[in-house]
Residue, then its C-alpha position, 0 to 999 in steps of 0.5 A: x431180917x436182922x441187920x448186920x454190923x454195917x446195915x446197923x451203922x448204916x441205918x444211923x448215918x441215914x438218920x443222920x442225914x436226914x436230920x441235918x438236911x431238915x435244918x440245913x441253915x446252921x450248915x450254911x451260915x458255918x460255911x458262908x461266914x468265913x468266906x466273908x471274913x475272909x474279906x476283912x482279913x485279907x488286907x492285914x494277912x497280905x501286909x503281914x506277908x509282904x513283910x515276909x517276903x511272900x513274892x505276889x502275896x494277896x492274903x488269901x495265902x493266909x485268910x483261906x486256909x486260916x479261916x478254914x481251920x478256925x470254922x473246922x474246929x467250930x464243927x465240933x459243936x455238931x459232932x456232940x450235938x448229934x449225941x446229946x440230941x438223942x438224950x433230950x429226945x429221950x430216945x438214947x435209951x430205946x437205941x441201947x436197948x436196940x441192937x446196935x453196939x456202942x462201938x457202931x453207935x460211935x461209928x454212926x456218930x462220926x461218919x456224917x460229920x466227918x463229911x460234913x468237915x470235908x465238904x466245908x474245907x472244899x467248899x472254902x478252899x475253891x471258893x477262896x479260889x474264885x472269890x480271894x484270888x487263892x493260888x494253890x502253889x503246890x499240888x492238891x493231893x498234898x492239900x486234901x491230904x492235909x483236909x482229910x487229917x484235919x477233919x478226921x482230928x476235928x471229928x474225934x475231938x468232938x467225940x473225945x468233949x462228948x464222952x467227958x462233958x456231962x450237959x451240952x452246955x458243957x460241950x458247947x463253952x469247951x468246944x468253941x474256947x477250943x477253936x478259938x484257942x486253937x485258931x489263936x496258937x496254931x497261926x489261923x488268925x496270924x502267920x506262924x512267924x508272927x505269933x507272940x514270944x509266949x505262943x510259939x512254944x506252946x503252938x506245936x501242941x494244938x493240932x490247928x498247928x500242923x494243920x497250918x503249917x501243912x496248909x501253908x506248905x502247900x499253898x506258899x511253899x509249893x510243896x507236894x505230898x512227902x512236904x505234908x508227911x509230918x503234919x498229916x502224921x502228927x494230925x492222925x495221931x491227935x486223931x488217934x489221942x481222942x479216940x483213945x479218950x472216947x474209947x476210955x471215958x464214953x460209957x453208953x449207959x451214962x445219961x447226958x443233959x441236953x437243952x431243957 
């Protein structure tokens, strides 16, 4: 019998989740380490918004969610990995010449670490709460709001380097100077209002931005879900950018280079 359009998409993401459970560690050790750099950062993020004047600020305020996005980013490594592992493995070429679709191969592609991002987010969040002291000063829908965009922008990131990097070296340098320039101009390693001169200007152009301030509009602001309108918007539609990237440059037929 032959499978239609979701039991196609459905077949890859089990695949894909078969795959990730085999090898679990590198999940782990992306979510365990920044609840443990959370540790370190707390203290300048707690002077830094006294200074503020964030009443009974602990720093969690700012290390939970700061760490949250940086390690988001970091998962785009995972999205281009399941690509380029098919081509090392050489069996890229028998999923062209099998029924699926470019466009249900994408889907495939990003529904597993679209959930993994959402797991991660949630697992730092509530163990930020339990380990850090994180208060949560607005509502929680308003908060997963803002996680959904966000991983929904990191995933599409990750198929927007994968559609233009040729090796997964390429892939891996661009996505991890990407979360680390992200993390920098868009208030993860520092307040927003702390930024350097030079940074502020150029901020609102990283989606970790709006990821921030809606983080922080929630957490420190108490705002609800009308407050994180904007950089929920604004994040879907970074989403929305890379999507179009992929859509444009992703060619099935093209042959990438993975680990030799």
């Amino acid at each position: 019998m032959k499978q239609g359009s979701p039991g196609r998409i459905a077949a890859l993401i089990r695949h894909d989740i078969r795959l990730q459970l085999r090898d679990p560690a590198p999940l782990i050790v992306r979510t365990v380490m920044p609840l443990l750099l959370m540790g370190f950062m707390q203290p300048l993020f707690r002077t830094a918004l006294r200074a503020e004047q964030v009443e009974g600020a602990t720093g969690a305020e700012q290390a939970v969610p700061g760490m949250a996005v940086m390690f988001t980013f970091f998962l785009v490594n995972l999205v281009g990995f399941g690509v380029f592992r098919e081509h090392g493995w050489k069996t890229w070429d028998r999923l062209r010449a099998g029924l699926a679709r470019p466009g249900e191969v994408i889907a495939g592609r990003v529904v597993v670490p679209l959930g993994i991002a959402v797991l991660q987010l949630a697992v730092v969040f509530l163990a930020g709460g339990l380990l850090y002291d994180l208060r949560v000063s607005g509502a929680w829908p308003a908060l997963v709001a803002v996680g959904a965009a966000l991983a929904l922008c990191v995933v599409m990131f990750g198929m927007a380097l994968v559609s233009l990097c040729r090796t997964v070296s390429q892939l891996a340098v661009f996505a991890n100077l990407a979360a680390l320039l992200f993390a920098g101009l868009g208030g993860a390693l520092t307040p927003l209002s702390a930024l350097p001169d030079w940074a502020r200007p150029l901020a609102p152009g990283v989606p970790s931005y709006w990821a921030m301030r809606g983080f922080t509009t929630v957490v420190i602001d108490g705002g609800g879900a009308g407050a994180v309108l904007l950089p929920v918007m604004v994040l879907l539609g970074f989403s929305a950018v890379f999507a179009a990237v992929t859509l444009t440059f992703f060619r099935f037929e093209d042959q990438k280079v993975s680990w030799s």
